[in-house]
PDBQT receptor file of N, H, CA, C and O in Angstrom, charges set to zero:
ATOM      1  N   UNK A   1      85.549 101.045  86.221  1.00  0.00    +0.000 N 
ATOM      2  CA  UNK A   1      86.009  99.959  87.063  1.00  0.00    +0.000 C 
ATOM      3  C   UNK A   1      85.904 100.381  88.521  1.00  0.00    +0.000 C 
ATOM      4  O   UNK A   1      86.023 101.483  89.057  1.00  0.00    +0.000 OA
ATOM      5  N   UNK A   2      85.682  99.344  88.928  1.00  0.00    +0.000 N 
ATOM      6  H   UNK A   2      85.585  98.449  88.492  1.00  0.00    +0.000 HD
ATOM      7  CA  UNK A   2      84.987  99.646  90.723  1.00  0.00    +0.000 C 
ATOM      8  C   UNK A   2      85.836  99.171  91.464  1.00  0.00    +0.000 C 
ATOM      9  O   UNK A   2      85.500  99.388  92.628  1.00  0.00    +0.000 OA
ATOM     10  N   UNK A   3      87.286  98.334  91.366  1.00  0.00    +0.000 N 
ATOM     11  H   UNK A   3      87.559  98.157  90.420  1.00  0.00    +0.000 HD
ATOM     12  CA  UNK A   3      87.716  97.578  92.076  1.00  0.00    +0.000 C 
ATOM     13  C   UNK A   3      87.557  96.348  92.040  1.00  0.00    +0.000 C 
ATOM     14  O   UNK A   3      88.482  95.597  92.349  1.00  0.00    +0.000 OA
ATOM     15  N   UNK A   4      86.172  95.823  91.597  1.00  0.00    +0.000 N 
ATOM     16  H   UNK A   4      85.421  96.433  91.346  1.00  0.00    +0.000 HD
ATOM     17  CA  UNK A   4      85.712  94.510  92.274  1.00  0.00    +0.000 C 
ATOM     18  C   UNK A   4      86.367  93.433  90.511  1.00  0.00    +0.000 C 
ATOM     19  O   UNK A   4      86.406  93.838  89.349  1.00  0.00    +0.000 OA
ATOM     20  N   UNK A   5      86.650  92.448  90.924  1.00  0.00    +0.000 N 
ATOM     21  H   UNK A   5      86.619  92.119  91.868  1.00  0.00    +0.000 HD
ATOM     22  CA  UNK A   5      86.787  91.589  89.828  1.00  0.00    +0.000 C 
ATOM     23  C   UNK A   5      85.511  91.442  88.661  1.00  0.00    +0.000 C 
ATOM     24  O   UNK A   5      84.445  91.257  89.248  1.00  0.00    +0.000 OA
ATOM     25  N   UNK A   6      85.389  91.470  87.466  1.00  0.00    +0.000 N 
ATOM     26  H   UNK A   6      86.255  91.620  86.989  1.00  0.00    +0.000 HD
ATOM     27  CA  UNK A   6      84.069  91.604  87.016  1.00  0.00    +0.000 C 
ATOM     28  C   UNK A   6      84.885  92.082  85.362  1.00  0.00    +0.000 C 
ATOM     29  O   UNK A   6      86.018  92.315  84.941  1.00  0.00    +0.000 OA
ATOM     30  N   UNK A   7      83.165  92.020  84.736  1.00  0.00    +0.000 N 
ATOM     31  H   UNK A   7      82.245  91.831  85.078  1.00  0.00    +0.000 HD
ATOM     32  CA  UNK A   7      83.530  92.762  83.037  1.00  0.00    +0.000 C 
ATOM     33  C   UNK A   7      83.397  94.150  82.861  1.00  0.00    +0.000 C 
ATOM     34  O   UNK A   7      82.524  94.923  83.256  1.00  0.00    +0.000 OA
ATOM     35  N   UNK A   8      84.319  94.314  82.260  1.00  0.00    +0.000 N 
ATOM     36  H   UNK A   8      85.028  93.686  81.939  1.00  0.00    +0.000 HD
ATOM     37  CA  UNK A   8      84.633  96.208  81.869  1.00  0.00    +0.000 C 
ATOM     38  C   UNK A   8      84.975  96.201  80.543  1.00  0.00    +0.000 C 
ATOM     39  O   UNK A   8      85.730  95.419  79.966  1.00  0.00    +0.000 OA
ATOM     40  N   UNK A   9      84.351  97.147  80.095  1.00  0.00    +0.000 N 
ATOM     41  H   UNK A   9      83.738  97.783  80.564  1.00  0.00    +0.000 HD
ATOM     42  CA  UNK A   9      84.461  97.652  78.648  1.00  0.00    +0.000 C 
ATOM     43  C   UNK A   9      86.311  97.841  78.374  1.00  0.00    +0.000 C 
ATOM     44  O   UNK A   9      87.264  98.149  79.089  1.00  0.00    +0.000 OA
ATOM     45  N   UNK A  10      86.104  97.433  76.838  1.00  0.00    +0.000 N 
ATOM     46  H   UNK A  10      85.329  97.183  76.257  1.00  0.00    +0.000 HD
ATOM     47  CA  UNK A  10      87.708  97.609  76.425  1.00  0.00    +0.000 C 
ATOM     48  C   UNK A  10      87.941  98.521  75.953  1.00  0.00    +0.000 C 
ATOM     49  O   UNK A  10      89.102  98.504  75.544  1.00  0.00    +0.000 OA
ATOM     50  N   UNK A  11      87.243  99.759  75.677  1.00  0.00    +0.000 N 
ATOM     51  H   UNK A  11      86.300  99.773  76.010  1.00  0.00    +0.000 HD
ATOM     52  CA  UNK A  11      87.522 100.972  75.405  1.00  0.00    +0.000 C 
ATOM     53  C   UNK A  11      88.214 101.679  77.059  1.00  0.00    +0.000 C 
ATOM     54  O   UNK A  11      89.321 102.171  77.282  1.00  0.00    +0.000 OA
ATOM     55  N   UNK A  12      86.938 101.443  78.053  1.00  0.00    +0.000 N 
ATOM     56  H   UNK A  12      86.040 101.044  77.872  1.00  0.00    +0.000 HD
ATOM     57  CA  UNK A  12      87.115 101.750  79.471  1.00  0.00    +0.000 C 
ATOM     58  C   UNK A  12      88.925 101.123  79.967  1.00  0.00    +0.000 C 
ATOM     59  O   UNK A  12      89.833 101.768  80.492  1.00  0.00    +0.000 OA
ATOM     60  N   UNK A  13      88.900 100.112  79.667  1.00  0.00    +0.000 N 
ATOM     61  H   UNK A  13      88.163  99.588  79.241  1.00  0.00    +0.000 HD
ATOM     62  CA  UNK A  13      90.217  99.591  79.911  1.00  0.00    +0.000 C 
ATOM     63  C   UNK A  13      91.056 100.014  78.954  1.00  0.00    +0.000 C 
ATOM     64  O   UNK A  13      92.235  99.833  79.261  1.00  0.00    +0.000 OA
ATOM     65  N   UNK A  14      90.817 100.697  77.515  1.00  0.00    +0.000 N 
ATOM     66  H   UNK A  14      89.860 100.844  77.265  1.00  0.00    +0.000 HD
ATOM     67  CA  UNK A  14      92.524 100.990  77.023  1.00  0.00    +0.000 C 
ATOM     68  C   UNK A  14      92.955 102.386  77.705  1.00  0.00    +0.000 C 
ATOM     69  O   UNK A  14      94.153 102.664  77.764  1.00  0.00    +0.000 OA
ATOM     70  N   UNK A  15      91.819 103.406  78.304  1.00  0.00    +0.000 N 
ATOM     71  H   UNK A  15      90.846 103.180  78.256  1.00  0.00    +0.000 HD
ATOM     72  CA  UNK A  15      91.798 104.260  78.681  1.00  0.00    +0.000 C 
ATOM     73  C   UNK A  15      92.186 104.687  80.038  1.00  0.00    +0.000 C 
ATOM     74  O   UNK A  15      92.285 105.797  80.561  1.00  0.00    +0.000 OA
ATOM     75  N   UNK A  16      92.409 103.284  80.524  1.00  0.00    +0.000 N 
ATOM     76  H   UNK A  16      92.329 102.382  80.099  1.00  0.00    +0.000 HD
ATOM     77  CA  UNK A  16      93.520 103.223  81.930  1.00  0.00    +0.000 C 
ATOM     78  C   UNK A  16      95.129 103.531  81.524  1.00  0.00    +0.000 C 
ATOM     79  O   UNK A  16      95.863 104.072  82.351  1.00  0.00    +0.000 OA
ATOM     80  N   UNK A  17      95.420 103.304  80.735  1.00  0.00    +0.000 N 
ATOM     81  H   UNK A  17      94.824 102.865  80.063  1.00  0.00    +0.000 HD
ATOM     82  CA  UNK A  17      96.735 102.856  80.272  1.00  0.00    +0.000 C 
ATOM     83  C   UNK A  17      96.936 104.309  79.677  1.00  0.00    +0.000 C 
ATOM     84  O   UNK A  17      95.979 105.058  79.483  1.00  0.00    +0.000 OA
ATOM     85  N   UNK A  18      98.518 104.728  79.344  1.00  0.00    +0.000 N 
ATOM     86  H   UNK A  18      99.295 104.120  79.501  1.00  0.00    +0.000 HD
ATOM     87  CA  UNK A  18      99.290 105.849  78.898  1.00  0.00    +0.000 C 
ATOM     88  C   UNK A  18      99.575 105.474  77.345  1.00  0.00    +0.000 C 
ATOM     89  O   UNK A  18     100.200 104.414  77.307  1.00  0.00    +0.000 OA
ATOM     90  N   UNK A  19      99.330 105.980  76.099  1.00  0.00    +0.000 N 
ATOM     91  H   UNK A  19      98.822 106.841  76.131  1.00  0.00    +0.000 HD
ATOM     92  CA  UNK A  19      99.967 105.728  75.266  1.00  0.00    +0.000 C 
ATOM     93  C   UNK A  19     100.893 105.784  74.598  1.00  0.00    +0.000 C 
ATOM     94  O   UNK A  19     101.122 106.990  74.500  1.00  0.00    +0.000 OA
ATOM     95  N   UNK A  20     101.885 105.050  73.836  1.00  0.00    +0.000 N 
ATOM     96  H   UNK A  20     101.699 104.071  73.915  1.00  0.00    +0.000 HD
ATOM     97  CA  UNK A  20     103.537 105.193  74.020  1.00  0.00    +0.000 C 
ATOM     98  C   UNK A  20     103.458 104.814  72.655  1.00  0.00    +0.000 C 
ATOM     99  O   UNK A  20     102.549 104.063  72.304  1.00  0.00    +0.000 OA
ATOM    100  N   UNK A  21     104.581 105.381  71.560  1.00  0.00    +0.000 N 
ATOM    101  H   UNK A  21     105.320 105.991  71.846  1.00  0.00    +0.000 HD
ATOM    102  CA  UNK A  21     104.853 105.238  70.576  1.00  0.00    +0.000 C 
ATOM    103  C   UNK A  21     105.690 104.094  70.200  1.00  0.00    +0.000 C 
ATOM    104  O   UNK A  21     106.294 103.613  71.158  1.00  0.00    +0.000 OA
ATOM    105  N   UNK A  22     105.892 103.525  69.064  1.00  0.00    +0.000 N 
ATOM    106  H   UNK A  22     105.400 103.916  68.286  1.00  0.00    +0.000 HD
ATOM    107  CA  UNK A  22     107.210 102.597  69.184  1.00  0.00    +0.000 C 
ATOM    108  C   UNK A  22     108.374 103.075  69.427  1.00  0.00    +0.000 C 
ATOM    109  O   UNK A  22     108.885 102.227  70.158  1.00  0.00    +0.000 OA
ATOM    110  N   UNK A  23     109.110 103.900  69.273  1.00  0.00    +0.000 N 
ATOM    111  H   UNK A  23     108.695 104.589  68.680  1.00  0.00    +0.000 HD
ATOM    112  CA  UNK A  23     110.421 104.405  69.384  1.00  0.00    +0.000 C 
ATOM    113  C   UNK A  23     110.297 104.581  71.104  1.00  0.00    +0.000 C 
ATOM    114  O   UNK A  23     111.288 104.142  71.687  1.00  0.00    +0.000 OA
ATOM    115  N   UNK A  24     109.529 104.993  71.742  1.00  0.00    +0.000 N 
ATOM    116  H   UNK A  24     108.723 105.350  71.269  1.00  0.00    +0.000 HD
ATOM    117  CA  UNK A  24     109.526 105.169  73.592  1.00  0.00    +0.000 C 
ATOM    118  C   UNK A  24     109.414 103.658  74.113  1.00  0.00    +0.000 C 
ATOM    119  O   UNK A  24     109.872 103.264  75.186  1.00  0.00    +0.000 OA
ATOM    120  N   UNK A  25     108.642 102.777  73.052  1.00  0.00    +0.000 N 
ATOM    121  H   UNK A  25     108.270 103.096  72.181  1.00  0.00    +0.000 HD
ATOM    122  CA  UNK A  25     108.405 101.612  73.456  1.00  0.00    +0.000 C 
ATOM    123  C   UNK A  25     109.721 101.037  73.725  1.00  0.00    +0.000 C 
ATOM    124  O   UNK A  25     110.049 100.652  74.848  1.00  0.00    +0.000 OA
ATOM    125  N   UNK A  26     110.463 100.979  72.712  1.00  0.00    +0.000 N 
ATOM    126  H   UNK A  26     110.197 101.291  71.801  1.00  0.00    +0.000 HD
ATOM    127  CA  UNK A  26     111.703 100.859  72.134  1.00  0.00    +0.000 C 
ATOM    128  C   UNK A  26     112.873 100.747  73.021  1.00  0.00    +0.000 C 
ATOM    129  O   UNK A  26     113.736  99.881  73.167  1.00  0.00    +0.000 OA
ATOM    130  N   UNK A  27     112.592 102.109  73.673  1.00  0.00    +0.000 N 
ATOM    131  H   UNK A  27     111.891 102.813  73.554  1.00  0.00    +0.000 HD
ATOM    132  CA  UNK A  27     114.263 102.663  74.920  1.00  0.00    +0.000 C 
ATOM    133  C   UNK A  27     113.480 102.068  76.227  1.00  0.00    +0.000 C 
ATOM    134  O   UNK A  27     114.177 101.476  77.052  1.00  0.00    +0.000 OA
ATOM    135  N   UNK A  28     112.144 102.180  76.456  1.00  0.00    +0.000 N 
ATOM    136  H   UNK A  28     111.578 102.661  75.786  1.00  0.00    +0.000 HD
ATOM    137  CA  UNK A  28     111.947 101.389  77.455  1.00  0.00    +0.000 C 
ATOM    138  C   UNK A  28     112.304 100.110  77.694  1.00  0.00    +0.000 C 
ATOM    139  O   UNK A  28     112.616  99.610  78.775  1.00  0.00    +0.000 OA
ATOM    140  N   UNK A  29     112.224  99.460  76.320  1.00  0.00    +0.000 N 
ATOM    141  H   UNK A  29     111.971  99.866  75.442  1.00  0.00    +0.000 HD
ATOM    142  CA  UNK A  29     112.441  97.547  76.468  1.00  0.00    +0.000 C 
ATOM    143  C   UNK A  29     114.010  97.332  76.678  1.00  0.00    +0.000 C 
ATOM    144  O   UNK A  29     114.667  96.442  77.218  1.00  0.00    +0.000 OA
ATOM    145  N   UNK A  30     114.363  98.630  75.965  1.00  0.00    +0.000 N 
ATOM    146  H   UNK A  30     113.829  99.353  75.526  1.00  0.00    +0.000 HD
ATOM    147  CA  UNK A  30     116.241  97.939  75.958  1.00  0.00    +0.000 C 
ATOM    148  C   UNK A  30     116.759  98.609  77.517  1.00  0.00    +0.000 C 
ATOM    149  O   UNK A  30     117.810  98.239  78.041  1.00  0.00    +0.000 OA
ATOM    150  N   UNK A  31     115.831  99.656  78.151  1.00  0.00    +0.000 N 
ATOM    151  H   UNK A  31     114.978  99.957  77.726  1.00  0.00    +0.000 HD
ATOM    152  CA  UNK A  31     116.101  99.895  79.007  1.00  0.00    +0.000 C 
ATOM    153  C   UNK A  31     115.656  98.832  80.584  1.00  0.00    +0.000 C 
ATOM    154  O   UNK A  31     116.121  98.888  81.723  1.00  0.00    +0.000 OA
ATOM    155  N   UNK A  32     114.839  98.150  80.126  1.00  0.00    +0.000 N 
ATOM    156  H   UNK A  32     114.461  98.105  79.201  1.00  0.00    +0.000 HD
ATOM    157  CA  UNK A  32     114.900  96.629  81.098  1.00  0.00    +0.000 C 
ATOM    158  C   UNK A  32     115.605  95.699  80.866  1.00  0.00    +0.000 C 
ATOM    159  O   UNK A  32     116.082  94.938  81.708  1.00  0.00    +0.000 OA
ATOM    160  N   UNK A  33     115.700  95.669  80.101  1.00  0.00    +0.000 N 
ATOM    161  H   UNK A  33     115.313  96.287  79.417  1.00  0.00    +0.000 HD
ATOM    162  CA  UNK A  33     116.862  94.506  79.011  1.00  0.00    +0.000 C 
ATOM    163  C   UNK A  33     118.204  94.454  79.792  1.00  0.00    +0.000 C 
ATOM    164  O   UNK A  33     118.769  93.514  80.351  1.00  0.00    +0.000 OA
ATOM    165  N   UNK A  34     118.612  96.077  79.618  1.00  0.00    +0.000 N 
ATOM    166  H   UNK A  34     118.154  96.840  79.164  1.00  0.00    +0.000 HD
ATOM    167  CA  UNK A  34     119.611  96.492  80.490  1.00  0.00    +0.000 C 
ATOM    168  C   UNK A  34     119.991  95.824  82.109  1.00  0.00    +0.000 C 
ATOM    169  O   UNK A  34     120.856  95.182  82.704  1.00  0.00    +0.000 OA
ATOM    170  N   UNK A  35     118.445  96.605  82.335  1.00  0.00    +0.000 N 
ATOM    171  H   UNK A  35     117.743  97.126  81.851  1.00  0.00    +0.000 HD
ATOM    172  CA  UNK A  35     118.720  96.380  83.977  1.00  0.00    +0.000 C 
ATOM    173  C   UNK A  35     118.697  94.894  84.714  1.00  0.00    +0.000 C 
ATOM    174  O   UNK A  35     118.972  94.562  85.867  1.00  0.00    +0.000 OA
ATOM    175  N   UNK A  36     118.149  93.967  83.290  1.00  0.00    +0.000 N 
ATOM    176  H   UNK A  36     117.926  94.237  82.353  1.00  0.00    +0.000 HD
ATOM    177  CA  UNK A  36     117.959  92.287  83.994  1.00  0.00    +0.000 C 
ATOM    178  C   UNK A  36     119.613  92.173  83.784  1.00  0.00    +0.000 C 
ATOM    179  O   UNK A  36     120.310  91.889  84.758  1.00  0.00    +0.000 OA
ATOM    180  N   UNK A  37     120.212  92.406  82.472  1.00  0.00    +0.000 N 
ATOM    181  H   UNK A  37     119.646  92.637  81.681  1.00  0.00    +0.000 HD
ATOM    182  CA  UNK A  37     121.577  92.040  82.551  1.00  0.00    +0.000 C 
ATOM    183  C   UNK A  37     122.354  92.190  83.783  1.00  0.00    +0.000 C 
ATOM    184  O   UNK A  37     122.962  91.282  84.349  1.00  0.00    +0.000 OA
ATOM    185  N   UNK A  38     122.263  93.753  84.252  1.00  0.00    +0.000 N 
ATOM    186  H   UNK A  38     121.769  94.491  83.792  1.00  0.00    +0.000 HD
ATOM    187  CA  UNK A  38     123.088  94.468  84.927  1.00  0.00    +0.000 C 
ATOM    188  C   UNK A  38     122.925  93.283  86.519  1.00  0.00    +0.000 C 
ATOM    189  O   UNK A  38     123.865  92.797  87.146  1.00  0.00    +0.000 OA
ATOM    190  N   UNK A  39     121.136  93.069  86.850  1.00  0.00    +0.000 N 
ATOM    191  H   UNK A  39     120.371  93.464  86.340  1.00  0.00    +0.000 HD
ATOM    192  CA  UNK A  39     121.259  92.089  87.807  1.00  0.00    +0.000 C 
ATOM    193  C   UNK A  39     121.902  90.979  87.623  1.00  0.00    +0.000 C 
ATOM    194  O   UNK A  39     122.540  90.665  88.627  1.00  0.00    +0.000 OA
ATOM    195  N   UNK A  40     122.002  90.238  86.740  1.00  0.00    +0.000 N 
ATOM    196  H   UNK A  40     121.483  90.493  85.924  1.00  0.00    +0.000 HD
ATOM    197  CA  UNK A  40     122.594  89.115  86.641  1.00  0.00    +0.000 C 
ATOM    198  C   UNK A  40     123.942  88.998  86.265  1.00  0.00    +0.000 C 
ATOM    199  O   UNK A  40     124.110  88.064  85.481  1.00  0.00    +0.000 OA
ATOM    200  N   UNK A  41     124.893  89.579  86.530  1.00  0.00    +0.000 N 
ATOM    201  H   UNK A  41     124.757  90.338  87.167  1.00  0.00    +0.000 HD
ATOM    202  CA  UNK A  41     126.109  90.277  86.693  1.00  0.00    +0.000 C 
ATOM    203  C   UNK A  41     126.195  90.637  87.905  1.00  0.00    +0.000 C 
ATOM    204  O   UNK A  41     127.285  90.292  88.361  1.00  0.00    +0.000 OA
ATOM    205  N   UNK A  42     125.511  91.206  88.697  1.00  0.00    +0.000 N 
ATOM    206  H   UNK A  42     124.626  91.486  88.326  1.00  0.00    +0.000 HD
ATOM    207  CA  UNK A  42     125.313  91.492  89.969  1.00  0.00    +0.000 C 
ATOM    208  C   UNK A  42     125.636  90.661  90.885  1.00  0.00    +0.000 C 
ATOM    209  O   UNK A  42     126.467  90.781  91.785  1.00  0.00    +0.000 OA
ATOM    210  N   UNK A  43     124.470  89.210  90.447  1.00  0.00    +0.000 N 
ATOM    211  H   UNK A  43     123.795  89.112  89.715  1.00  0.00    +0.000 HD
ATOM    212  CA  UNK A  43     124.149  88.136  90.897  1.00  0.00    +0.000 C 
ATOM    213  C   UNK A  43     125.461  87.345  91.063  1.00  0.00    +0.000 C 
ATOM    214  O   UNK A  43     126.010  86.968  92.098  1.00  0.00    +0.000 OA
ATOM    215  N   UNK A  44     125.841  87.183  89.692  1.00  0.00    +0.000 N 
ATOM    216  H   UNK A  44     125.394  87.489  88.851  1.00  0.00    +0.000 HD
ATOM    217  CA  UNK A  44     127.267  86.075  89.242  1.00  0.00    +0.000 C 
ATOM    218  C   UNK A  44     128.453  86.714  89.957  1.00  0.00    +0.000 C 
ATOM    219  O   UNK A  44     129.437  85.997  90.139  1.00  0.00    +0.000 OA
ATOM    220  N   UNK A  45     128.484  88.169  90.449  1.00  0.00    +0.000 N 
ATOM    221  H   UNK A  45     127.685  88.751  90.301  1.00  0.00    +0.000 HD
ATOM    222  CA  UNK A  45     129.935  88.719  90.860  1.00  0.00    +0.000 C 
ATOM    223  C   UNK A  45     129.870  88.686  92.679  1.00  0.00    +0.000 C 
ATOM    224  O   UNK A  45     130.731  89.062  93.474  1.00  0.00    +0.000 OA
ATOM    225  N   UNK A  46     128.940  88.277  92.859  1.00  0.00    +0.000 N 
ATOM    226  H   UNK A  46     128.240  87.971  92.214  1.00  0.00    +0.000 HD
ATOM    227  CA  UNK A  46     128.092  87.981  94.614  1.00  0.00    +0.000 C 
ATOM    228  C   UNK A  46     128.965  86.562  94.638  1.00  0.00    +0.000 C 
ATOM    229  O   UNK A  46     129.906  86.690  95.422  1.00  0.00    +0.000 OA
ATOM    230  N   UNK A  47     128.929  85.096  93.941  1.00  0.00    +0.000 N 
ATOM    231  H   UNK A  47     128.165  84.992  93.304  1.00  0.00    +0.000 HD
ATOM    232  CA  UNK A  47     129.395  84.115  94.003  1.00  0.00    +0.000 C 
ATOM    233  C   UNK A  47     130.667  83.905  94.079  1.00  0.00    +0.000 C 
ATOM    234  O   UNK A  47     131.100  82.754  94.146  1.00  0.00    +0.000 OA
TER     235      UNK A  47
């Protein structure tokens, strides 16, 4: 990939990316999950 908008191989493109197991997948999602709550609590205790 060059930058420019255009077609790139999908091997080339999975090979951008880090690979993550389900269980890392896992603590990552509940670990955003978290942090949208925590904003919106944030948000509601601002009002």
């Amino acid at each position: 990939m060059d930058g420019r908008s255009g077609r790139v191989r999908i091997g080339e493109f999975n090979n951008l990316f880090e690979h993550i197991d389900q269980q890392e997948y896992r603590k990552i999602l509940a670990g955003t999950e978290q942090e949208m709550r925590l904003k919106k609590l944030r948000a509601m205790q601002r009002r």
